[in-house]
C-alpha positions as CSV (number, residue, x, y, z in Angstrom):
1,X,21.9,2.5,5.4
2,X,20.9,-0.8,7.0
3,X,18.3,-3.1,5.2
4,X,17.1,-6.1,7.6
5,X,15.0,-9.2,5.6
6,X,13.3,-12.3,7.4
7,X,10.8,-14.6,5.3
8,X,8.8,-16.8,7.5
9,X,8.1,-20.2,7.1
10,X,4.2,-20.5,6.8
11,X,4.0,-23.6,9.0
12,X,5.3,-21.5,12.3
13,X,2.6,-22.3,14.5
14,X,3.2,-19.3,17.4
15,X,4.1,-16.0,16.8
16,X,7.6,-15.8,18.3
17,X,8.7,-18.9,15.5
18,X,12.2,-18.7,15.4
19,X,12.6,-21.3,12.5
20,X,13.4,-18.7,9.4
21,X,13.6,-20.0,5.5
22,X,15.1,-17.4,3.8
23,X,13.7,-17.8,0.0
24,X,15.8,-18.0,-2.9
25,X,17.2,-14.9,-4.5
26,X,15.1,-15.2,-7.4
27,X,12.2,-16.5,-6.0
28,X,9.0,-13.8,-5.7
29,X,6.5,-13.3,-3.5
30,X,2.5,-12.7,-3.1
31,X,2.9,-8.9,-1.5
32,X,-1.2,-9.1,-1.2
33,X,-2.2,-5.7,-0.1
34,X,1.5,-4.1,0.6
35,X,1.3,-3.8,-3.2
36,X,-1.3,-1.1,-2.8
37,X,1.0,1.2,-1.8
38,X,2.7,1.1,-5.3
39,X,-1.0,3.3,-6.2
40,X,0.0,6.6,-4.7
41,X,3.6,5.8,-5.8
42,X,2.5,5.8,-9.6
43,X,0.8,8.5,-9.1
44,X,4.0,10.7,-8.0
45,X,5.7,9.6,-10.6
46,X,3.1,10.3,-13.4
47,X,3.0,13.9,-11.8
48,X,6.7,14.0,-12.3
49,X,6.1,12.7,-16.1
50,X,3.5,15.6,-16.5
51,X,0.7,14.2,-15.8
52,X,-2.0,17.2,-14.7
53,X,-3.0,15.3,-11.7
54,X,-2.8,16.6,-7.4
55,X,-4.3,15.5,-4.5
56,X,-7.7,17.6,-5.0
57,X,-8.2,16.7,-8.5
58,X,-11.4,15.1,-8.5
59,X,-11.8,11.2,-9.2
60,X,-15.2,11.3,-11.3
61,X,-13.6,13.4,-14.5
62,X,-10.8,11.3,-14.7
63,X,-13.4,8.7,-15.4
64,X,-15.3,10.1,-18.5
65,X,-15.4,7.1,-20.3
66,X,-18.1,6.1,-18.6
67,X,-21.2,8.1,-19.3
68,X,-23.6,7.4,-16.4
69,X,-22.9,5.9,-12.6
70,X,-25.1,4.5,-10.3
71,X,-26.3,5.5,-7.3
72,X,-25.3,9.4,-7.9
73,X,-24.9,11.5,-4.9
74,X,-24.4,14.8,-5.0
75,X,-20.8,13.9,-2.6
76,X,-19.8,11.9,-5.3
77,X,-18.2,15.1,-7.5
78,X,-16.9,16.1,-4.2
79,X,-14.4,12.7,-4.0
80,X,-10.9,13.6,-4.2
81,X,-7.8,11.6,-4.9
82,X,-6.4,12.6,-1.9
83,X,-10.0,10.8,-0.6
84,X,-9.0,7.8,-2.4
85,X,-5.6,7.5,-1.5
86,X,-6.0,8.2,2.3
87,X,-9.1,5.4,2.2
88,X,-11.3,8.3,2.7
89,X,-13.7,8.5,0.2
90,X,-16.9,7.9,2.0
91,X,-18.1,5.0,-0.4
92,X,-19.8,1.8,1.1
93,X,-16.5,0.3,0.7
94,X,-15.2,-1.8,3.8
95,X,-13.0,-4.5,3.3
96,X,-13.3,-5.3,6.8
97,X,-17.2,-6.1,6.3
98,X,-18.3,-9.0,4.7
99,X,-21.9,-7.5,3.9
100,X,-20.2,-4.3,2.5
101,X,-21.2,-3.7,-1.1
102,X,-18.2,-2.4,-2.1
103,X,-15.8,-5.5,0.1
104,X,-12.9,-6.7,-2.6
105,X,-14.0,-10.5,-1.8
106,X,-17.4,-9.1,-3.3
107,X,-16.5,-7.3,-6.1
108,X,-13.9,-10.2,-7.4
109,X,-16.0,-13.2,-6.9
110,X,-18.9,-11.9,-9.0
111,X,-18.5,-13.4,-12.1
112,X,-20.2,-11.0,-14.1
113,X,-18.3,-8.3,-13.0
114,X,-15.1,-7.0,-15.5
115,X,-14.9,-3.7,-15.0
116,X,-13.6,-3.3,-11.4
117,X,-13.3,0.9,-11.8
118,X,-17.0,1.0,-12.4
119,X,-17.8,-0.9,-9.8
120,X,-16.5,1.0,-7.6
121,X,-17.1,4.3,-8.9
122,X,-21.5,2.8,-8.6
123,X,-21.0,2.2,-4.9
124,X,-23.1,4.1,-2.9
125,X,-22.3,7.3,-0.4
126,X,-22.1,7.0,3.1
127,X,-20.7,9.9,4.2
128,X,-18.9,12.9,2.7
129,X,-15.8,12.2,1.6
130,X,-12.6,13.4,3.2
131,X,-11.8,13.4,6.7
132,X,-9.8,11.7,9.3
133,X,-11.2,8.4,9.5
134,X,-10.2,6.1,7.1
135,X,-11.9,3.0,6.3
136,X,-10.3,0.0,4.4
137,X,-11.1,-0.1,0.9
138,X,-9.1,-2.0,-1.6
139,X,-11.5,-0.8,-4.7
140,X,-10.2,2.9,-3.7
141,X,-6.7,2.5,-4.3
142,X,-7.5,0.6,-7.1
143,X,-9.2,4.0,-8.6
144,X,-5.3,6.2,-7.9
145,X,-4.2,3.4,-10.7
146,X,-6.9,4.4,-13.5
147,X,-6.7,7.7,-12.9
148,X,-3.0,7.3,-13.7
149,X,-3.9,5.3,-16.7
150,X,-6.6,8.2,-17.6
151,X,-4.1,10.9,-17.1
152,X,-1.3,9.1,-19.0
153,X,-3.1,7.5,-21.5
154,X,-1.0,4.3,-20.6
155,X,-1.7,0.5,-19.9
156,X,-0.1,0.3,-16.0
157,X,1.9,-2.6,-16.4
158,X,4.5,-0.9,-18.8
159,X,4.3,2.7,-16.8
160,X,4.9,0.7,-13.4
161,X,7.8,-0.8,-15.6
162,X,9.3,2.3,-17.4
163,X,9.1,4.4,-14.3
164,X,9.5,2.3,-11.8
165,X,10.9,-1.0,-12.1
166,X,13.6,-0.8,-14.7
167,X,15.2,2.5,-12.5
168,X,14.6,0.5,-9.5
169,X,16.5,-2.4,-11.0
170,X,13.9,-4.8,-10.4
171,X,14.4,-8.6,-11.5
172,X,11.4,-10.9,-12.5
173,X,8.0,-9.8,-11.0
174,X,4.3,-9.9,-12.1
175,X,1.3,-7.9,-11.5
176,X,-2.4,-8.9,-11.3
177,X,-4.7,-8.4,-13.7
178,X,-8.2,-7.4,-13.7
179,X,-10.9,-8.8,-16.3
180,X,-10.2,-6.4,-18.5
181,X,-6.6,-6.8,-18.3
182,X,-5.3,-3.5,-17.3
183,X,-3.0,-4.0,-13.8
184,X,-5.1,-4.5,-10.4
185,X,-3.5,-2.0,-8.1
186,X,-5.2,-2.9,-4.6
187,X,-2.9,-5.8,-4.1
188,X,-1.2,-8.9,-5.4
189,X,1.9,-8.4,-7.1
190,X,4.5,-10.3,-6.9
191,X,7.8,-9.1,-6.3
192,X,11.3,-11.0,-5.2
193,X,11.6,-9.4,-1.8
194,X,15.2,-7.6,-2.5
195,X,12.7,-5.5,-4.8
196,X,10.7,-5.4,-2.5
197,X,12.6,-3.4,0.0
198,X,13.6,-0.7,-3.0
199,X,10.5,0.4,-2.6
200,X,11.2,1.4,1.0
201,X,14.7,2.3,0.2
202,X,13.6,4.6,-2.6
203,X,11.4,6.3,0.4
204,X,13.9,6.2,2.9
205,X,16.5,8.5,0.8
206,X,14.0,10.5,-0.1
207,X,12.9,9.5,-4.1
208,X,16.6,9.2,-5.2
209,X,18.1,5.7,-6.0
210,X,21.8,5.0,-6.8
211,X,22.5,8.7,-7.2
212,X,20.0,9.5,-9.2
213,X,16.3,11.5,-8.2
214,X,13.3,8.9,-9.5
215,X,10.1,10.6,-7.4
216,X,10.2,14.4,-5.9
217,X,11.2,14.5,-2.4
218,X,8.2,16.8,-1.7
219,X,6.1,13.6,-2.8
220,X,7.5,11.4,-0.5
221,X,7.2,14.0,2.5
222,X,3.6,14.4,1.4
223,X,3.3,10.2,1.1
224,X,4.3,9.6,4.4
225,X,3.1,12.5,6.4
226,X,-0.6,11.7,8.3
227,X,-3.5,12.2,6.8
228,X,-5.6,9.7,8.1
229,X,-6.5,7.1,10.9
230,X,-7.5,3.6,11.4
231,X,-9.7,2.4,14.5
232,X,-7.3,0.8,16.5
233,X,-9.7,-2.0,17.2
234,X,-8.3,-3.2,13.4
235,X,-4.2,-3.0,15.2
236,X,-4.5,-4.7,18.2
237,X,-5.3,-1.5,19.8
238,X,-2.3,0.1,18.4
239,X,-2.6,3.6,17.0
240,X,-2.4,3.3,13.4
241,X,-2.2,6.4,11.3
242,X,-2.3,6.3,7.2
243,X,-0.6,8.9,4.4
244,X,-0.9,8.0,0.9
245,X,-0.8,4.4,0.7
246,X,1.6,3.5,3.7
247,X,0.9,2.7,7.0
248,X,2.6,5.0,9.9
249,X,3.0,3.3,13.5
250,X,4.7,3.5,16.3
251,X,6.9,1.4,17.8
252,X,8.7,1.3,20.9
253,X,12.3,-0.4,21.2
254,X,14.6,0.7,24.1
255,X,12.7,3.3,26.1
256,X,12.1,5.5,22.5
257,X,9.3,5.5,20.4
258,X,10.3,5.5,16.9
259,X,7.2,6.5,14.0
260,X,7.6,4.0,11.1
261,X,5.9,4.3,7.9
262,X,5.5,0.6,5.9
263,X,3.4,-1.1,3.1
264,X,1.7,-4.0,4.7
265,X,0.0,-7.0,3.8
266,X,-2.0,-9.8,4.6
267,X,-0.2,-13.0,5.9
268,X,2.6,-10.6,7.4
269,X,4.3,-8.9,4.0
270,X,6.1,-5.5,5.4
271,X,8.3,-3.1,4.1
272,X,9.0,-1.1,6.8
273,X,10.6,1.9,7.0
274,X,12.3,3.4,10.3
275,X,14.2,6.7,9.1
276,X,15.6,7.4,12.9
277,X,17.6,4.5,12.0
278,X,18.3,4.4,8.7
279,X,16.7,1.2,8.5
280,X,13.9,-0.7,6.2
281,X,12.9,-4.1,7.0
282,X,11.3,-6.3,5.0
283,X,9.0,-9.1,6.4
284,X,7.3,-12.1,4.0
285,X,5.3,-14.2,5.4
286,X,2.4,-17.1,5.1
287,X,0.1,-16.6,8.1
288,X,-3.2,-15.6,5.7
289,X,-6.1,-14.8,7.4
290,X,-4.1,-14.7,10.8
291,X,-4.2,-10.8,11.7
292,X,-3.6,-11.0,15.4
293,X,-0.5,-13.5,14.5
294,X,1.2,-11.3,11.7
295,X,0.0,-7.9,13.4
296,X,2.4,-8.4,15.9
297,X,5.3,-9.1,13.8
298,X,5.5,-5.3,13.3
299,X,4.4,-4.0,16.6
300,X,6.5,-7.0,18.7
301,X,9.0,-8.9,16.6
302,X,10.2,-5.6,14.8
303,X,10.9,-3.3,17.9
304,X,12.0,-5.8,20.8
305,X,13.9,-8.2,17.7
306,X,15.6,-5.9,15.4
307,X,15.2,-2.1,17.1
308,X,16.6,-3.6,20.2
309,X,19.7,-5.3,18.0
310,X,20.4,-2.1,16.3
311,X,20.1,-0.1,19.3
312,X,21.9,-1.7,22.2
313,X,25.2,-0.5,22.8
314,X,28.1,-2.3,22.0
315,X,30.5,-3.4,24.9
């Protein structure tokens, strides 16, 4: 097992900076949307607490304490959490569109809006959901962590710390909030990054941690197998496939291509995981808003940096 950690400085002004500051060990971190990938993972783990939830079960049931939603659509019964947690769902949710009803910036800036579920549960149809084309929707994956709450009957914020954290070992770390105050799960927790990187360890070997089995291998084979794809426009023309909640790439290091599987964020926060290797690498960085800076971390930084480290023989 090899675990690899840079934090970047956010002053670096190119994107081969070789200036690190490693944080201090207690010290945690914005994850933005890498954080989302913690959704699918609560969901796995309610499922292995009982919860009567799968990939088909439809979203708008778990939902009933709403009575009414607007703009109904005969697709909208039809949305899946599989749909949600693949980015799927066919909603007029694009993160990536500033004039998209359903865009995060949107739904968070509007001061009269508190319940963040409903809004996105009132979003128009586009298309049917399902299929391979996913579209970037934070409000989605937001949806995997109430219906966890709905199936559980829980506020997230002591599930995620039950089930997760406190076998994880996890030091100080906060979650965000919606209006309402139960936990906002399309981004924004902070975690120290050591923590951090147990999330990808946890993956990498499988669900078990220290010995002991926290989330069913058969849900991490399921989490990180492809079920979706990006348009590579959005990679720097990169393919870019999706499971449930983490990102799966490819990167090339040495003359082999090697298909990683991370939790990624904006401003360059990874935790990537390269299982040819027995590697996860973790990434924190401060480049917001910069996507064809940070993008490259992964696809350039990672495999001709740290692949080529790990992989060139010794003489």
């Amino acid at each position: 097992m090899t675990i690899s950690q840079i934090c970047f400085r956010s002053s670096c002004s190119t994107t081969r900076c070789r200036h690190f500051s490693f944080l201090a060990q207690e010290r945690v971190h914005d994850m933005r949307s890498a954080s989302k990938t913690f959704a699918p993972v609560l969901l796995g783990l309610a499922k292995e607490h009982g919860a009567k939830l799968t990939p088909a079960t439809p979203v708008y049931p778990l939902f009933s304490q709403y009575k009414s939603f607007a703009n109904w659509d005969a697709r909208k019964p039809e949305m899946s959490l599989r749909d949600i947690m693949t980015m799927t769902a066919g909603n007029a949710c694009d993160d990536n569109d500033d004039h998209s009803p359903g865009n995060e910036d949107t739904m968070q800036n509007d001061p009269q809006q508190r319940d963040w579920y409903k809004y996105t549960l009132d979003l128009p149809m586009l298309k049917q959901p399902g299929g391979k084309d996913a579209v970037y929707c934070s409000g989605d994956l937001n949806l995997v962590g109430g219906a966890v709450a709905s199936a559980t009957g829980s506020w997230l914020p002591e599930f995620f710390e039950q089930h997760l954290a406190r076998p994880l070992q996890y030091g100080r770390y906060y979650l965000n909030l919606m209006p309402d105050g139960q936990a906002y799960m399309g981004g924004g927790a902070y975690l120290r990054p050591r923590d951090e990187l147990k999330l990808g360890q946890l993956f990498l070997d499988g669900g078990v941690w220290n010995g002991k089995r926290i989330l069913s291998k058969s849900w991490v084979v399921e989490s990180t197998s492809t079920h979706s794809r990006f348009d590579p426009a959005y990679s720097l023309g990169q393919e870019h496939q999706y499971g449930y909640g983490w990102h799966i790439n490819f990167l090339k290091s040495g003359g082999k291509t090697y298909r990683v599987f991370g939790a990624g964020g904006n401003g360059g926060q990874f935790v990537i995981v390269v299982p040819d290797l027995d590697l996860v690498v973790g990434i924190n960085g401060g480049s917001y808003g910069e996507f064809n800076k940070w993008y490259q971390w992964e696809f350039e930084l990672v495999p001709q940096s740290i692949l080529t480290a790990l992989t060139k023989p010794v003489k």
